[in-house]
C-alpha positions as CSV (number, residue, x, y, z in Angstrom):
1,X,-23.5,-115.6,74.9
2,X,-21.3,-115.2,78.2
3,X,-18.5,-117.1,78.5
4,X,-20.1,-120.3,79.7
5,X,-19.1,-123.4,81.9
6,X,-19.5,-126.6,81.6
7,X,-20.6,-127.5,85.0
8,X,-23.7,-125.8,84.8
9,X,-24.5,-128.0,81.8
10,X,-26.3,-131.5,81.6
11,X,-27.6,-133.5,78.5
12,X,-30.3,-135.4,77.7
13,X,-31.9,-137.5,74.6
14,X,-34.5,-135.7,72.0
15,X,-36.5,-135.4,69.0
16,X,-37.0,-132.5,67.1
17,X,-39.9,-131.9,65.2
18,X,-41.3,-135.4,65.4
19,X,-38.4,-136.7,62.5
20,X,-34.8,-136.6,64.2
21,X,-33.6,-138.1,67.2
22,X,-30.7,-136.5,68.8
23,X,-28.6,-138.5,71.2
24,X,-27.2,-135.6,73.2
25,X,-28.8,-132.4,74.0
26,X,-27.0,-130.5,75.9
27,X,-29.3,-127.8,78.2
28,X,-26.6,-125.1,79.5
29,X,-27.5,-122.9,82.3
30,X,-24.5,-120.6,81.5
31,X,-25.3,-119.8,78.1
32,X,-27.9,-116.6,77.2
33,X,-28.4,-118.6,73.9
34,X,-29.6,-121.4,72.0
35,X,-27.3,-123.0,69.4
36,X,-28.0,-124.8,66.6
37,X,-25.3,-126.6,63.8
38,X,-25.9,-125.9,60.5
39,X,-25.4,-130.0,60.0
40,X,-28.5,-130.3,62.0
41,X,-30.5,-128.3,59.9
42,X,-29.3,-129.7,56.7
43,X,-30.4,-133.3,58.6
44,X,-33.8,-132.1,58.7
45,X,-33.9,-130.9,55.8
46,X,-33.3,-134.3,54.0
47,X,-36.2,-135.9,56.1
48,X,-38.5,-133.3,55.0
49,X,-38.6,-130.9,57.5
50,X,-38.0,-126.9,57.0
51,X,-38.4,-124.9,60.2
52,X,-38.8,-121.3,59.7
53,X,-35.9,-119.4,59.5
54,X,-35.3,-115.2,59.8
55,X,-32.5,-113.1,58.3
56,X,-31.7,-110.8,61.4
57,X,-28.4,-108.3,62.4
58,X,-25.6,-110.0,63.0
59,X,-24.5,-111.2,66.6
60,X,-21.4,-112.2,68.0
61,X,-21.8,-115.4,70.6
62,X,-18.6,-116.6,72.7
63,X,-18.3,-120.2,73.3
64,X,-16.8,-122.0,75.7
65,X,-13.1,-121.6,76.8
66,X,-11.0,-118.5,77.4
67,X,-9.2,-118.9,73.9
68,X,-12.2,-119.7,71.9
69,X,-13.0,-117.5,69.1
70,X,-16.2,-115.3,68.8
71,X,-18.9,-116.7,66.9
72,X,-21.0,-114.3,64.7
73,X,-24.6,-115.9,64.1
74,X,-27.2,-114.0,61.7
75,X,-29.8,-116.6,61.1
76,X,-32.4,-118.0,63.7
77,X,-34.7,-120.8,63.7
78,X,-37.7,-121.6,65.0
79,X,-38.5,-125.3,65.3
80,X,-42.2,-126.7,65.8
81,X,-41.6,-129.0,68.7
82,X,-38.5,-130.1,70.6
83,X,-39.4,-133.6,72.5
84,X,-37.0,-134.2,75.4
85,X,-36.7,-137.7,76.9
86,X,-37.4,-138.0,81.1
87,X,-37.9,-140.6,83.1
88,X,-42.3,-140.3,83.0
89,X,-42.4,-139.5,80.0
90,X,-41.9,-136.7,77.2
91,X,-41.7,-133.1,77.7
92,X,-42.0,-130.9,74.5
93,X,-41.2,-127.9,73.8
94,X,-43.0,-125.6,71.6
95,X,-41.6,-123.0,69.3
96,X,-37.9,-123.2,70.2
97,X,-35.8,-120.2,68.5
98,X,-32.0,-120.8,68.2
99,X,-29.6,-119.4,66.2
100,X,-27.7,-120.9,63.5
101,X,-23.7,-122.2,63.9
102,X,-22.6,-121.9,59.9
103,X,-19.6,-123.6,60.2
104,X,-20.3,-126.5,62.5
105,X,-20.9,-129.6,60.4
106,X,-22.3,-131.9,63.5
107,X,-25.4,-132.7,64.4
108,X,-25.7,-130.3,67.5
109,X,-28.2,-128.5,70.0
110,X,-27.9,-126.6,72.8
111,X,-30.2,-125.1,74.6
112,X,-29.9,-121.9,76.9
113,X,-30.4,-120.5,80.4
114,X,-33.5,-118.3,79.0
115,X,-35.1,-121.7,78.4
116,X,-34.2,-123.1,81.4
117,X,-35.2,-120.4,83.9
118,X,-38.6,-121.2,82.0
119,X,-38.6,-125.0,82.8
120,X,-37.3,-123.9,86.9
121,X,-33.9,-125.6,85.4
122,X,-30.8,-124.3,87.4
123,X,-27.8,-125.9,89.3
124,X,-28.5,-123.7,92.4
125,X,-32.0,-124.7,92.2
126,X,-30.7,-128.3,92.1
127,X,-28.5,-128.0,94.9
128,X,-30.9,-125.8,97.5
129,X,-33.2,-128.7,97.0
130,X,-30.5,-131.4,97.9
131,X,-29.5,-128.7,101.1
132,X,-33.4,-128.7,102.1
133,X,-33.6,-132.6,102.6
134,X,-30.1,-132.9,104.4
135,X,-27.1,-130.9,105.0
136,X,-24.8,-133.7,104.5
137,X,-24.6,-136.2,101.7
138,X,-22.2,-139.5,102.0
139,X,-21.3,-140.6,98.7
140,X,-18.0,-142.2,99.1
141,X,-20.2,-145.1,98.3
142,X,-20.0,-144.1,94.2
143,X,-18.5,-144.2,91.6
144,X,-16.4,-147.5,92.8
145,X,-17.7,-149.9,90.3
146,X,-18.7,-152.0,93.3
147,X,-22.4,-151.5,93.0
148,X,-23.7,-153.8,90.0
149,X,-26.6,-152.4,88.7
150,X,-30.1,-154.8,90.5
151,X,-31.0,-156.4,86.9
152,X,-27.4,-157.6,86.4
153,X,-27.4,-158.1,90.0
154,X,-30.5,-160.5,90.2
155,X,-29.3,-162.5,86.9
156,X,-25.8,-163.3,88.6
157,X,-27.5,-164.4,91.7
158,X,-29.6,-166.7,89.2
159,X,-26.9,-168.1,86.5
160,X,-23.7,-167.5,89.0
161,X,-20.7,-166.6,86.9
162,X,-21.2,-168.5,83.3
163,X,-20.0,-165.9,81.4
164,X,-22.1,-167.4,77.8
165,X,-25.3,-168.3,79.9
166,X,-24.9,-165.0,81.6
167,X,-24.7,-163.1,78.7
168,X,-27.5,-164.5,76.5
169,X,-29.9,-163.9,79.1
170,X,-28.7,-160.3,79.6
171,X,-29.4,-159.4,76.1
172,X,-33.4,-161.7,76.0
173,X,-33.9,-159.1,79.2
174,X,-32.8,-156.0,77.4
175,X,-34.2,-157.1,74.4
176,X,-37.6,-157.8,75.3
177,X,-40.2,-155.7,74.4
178,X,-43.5,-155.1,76.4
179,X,-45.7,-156.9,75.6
180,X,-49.0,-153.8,76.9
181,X,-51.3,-153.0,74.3
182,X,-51.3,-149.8,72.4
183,X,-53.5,-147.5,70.2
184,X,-50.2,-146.1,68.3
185,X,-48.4,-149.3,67.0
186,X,-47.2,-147.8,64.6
187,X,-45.4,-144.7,66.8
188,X,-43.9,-147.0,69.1
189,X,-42.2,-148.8,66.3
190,X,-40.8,-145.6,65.3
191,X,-39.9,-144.9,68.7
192,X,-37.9,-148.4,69.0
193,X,-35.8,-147.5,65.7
194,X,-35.2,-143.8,67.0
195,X,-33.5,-145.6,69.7
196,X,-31.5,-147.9,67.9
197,X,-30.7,-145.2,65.0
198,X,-29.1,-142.8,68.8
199,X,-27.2,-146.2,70.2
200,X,-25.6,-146.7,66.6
201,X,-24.3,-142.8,67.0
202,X,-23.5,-143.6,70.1
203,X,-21.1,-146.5,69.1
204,X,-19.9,-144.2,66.1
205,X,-22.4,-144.1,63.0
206,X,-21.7,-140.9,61.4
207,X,-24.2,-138.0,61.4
208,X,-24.6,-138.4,58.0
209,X,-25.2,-142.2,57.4
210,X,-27.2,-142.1,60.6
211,X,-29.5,-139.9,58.9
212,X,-30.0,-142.1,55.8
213,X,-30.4,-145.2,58.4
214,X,-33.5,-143.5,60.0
215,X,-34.7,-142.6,56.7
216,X,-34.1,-146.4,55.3
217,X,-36.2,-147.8,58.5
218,X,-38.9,-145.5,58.4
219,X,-40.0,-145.6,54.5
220,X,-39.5,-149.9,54.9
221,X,-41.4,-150.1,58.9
222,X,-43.3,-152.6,57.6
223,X,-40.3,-154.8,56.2
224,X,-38.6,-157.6,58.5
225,X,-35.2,-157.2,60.0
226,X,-33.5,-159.3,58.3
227,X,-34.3,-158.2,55.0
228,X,-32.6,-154.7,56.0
229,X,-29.6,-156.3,57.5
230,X,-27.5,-156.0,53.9
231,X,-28.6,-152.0,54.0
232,X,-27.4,-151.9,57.8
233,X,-24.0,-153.5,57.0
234,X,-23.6,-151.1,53.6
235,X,-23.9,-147.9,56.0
236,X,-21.4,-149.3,58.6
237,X,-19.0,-150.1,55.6
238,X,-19.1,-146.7,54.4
């Protein structure tokens, strides 16, 4: 693994092998390797799920940062499916091999440039396709805070400035679910959970409780809310 950086890197939300849901996956165009922690693996281990893994000669990755120190990897795994979250839709990838970080503890992924060249991932390829619609870009227009987002935007121009009305419409309208009929009931349940289970990390459940939380929800699916909130407030008091 060359010396990467992190500008040619970009992250994205997954699931691996149909069981964990990984808020951040980061796909890095500068590294000739996938990564995996050995957390991770223990993770899917407790929900049941054993991807192959080979014994091979020892290699010796180098991580980010001139002062970092080498990282010698031995095992490699091959997961069944990893699902990565787009805007259409999902887009899975079959047979993944990564090798195995030993000493990490966290729940991480990362995927290299091999994989990438094979989904047409790159920054260049980004940026000659930004060049090919117009030379110049104006964006002094970001990044200013000044642009509310058109949802917000709309609700505002509706309600005006009360702050309690305001804010109990804004969660009914990201709250909502649709209301289109499905064949999988079932898997969009799941799906609703896995994303409550990745905003919970993302607010700061631990790797390990969040674990235990998906496995809670999914054995108990059919169980109302409210009869889970005790177990909910027991893993946040951990």
């Amino acid at each position: 693994m060359k010396n990467s950086d992190k500008g040619n890197s970009m992250k994205c939300r997954a699931t691996l092998d149909d069981v964990l849901v990984l808020p951040r996956v980061l796909l890095d165009s500068g590294s000739d390797e996938s990564l995996v922690s050995n957390g991770l693996l223990q993770a899917l281990e407790r929900l049941g799920s054993r991807p192959s893994v080979v014994v091979k000669p020892t290699v010796t990755l180098k991580p980010y940062g001139e002062n970092s120190l080498p990282l010698k990897v031995t095992r490699q795994v091959q997961f069944k499916a990893l699902t990565l979250e787009t805007s259409i839709g999902p887009l899975a990838l079959r047979g993944l091999k990564v090798w195995v970080d030993e000493q990490s503890p966290q729940i991480n992924l990362l995927i290299g440039r091999p994989v990438m060249d094979r989904l047409g991932l790159s920054v260049d390829g980004m940026l000659v396709d930004a060049l090919k619609k117009r030379q110049t870009w104006e964006v002094g227009d970001l990044g200013d805070g000044e642009d509310k987002p058109r949802t917000v935007q709309r609700l505002r121009e509706t309600y005006g400035d009360d702050a309690e009305e305001l804010d109990s419409v804004e969660g009914v309208a990201c709250s909502t679910l649709s209301m289109e009929k499905t064949t999988d009931p079932d898997g969009q349940i799941r799906r609703i959970l896995d994303e409550k289970v990745a905003e919970a990390m993302e607010r700061g459940l631990m790797d390990v409780q969040a674990v235990e939380l998906r496995r809670i929800l999914t054995q108990h699916i059919d169980v109302p809310a409210w009869s889970l909130v005790g177990t909910c407030r027991w893993m946040w008091s951990r």
